[in-house]
C-alpha positions in Angstrom: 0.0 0.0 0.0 1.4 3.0 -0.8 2.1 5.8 1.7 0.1 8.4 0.4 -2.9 6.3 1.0 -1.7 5.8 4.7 -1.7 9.1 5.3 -5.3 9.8 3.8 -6.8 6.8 5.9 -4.9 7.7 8.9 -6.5 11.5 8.7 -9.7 9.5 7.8 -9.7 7.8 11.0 -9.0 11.2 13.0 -12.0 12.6 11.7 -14.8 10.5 11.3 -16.2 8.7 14.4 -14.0 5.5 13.3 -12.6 4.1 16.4 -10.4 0.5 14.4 -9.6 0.1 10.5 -8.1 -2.5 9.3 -8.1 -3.2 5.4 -6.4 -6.1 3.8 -5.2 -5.7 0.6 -3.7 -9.3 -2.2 -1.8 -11.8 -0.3 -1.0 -10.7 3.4 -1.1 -6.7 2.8 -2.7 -5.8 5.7 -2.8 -2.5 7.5 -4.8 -1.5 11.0 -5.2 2.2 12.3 -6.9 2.3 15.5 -7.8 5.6 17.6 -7.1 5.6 20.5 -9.7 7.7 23.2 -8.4 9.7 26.0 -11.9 9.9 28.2 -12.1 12.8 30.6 -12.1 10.9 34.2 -15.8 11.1 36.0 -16.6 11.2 39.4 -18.3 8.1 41.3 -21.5 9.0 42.4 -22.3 8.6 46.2 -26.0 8.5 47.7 -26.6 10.3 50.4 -27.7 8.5 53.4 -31.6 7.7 53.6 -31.3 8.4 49.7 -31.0 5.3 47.4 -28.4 5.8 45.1 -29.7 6.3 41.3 -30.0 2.9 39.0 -26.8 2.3 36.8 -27.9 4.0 33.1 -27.7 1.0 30.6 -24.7 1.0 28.0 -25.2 2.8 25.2 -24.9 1.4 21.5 -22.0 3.8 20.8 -18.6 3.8 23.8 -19.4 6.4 26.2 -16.6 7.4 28.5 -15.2 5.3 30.8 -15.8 6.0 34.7 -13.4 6.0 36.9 -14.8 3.3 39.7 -18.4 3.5 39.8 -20.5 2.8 42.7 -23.3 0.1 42.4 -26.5 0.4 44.9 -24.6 -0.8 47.5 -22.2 2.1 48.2 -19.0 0.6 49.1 -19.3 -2.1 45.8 -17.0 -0.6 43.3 -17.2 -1.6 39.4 -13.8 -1.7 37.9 -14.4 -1.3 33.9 -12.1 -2.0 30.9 -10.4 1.5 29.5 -10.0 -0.3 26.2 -11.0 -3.2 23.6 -8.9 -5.9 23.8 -8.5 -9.8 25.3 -8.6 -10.5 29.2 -5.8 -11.9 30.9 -6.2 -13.3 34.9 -2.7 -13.7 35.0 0.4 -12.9 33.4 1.3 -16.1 31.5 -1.1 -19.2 31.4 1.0 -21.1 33.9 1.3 -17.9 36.3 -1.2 -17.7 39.0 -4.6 -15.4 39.1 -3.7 -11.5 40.0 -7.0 -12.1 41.9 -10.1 -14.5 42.9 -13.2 -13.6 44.4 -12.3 -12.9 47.9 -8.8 -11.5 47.3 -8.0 -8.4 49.6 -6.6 -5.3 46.9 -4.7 -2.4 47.5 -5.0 1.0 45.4 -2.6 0.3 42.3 -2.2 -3.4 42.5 -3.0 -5.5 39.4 -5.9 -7.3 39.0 -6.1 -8.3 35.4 -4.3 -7.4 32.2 -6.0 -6.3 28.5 -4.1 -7.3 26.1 -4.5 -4.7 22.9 -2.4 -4.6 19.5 0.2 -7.1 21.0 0.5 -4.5 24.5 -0.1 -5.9 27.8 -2.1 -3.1 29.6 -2.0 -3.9 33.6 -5.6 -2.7 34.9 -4.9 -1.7 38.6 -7.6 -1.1 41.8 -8.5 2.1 42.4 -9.6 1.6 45.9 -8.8 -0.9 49.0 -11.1 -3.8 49.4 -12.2 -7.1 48.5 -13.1 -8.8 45.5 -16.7 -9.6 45.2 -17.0 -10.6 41.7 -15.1 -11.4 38.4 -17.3 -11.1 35.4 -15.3 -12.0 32.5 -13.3 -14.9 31.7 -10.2 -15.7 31.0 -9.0 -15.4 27.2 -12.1 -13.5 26.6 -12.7 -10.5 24.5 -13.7 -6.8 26.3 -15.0 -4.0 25.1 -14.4 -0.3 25.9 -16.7 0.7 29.7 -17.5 -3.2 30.0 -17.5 -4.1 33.5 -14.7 -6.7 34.8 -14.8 -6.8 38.7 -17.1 -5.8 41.4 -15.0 -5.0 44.5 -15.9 -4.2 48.1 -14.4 -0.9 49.4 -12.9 -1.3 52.3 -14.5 0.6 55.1 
């Protein structure tokens, strides 16, 4: 592919609402240009006591930004949620041990999982202290972009 039309599908891409492009061109020509999206970090929301917290807004067809930990009903269950598309990893080889199992104690910045995207292992750390309540995705399995992985008790 020549590098003129590189540059006019990479400007393409940067554009247009286009998040991944990948075009494969004769016998293993193949070229992907994926965007990458820096969301703006949000703020958990907290209920008030007395108040019940509001009902967590279903996903939207389109990505929406991912939130930094969001807060479930319960106030101290935490939703950690994939800041990219890519495959989920429990551990960091298949004959390493988990980073985590239901029940583990966290600390902020320890590992619980890593994403794997465009051949880059991208660690996904806790936010908060607590315990793990939940793992909702598999191993080896695809995630998309605000999907939820964990559910994690906040430590009191």
């Amino acid at each position: 592919m020549r590098d003129g039309r590189i540059e006019y599908l990479i400007r393409l891409v940067e554009k247009s609402d286009i998040v991944e492009l990948e075009i494969t061109e004769g016998w293993g020509h193949k070229i992907r240009i994926t965007k990458t999206i820096h969301p703006a970090p949000a703020m958990p929301v907290v209920a008030a006591p007395g108040i019940p917290a509001p009902a967590p807004a279903p996903l939207p067809a389109e990505p929406a930004a991912v939130q930094a930990p969001s807060v479930l009903e319960d106030a101290n269950l935490i939703k950690v949620v994939s800041p990219m598309v890519g495959t989920f990893y429990r551990a960091a080889s298949p004959d390493a041990p988990a980073f985590v199992d239901v029940g583990s104690q966290v600390q902020p910045g320890q590992t619980l999982c890593i994403i794997e995207a465009m051949k880059i292992m991208n660690e996904i750390a806790s936010e908060v202290a607590g315990s793990v309540r939940k793992i909702l995705v598999d191993n080896g399995q695809p995630v998309e972009f605000g999907q939820t992985l964990f559910l994690v008790e906040k430590s009191a």
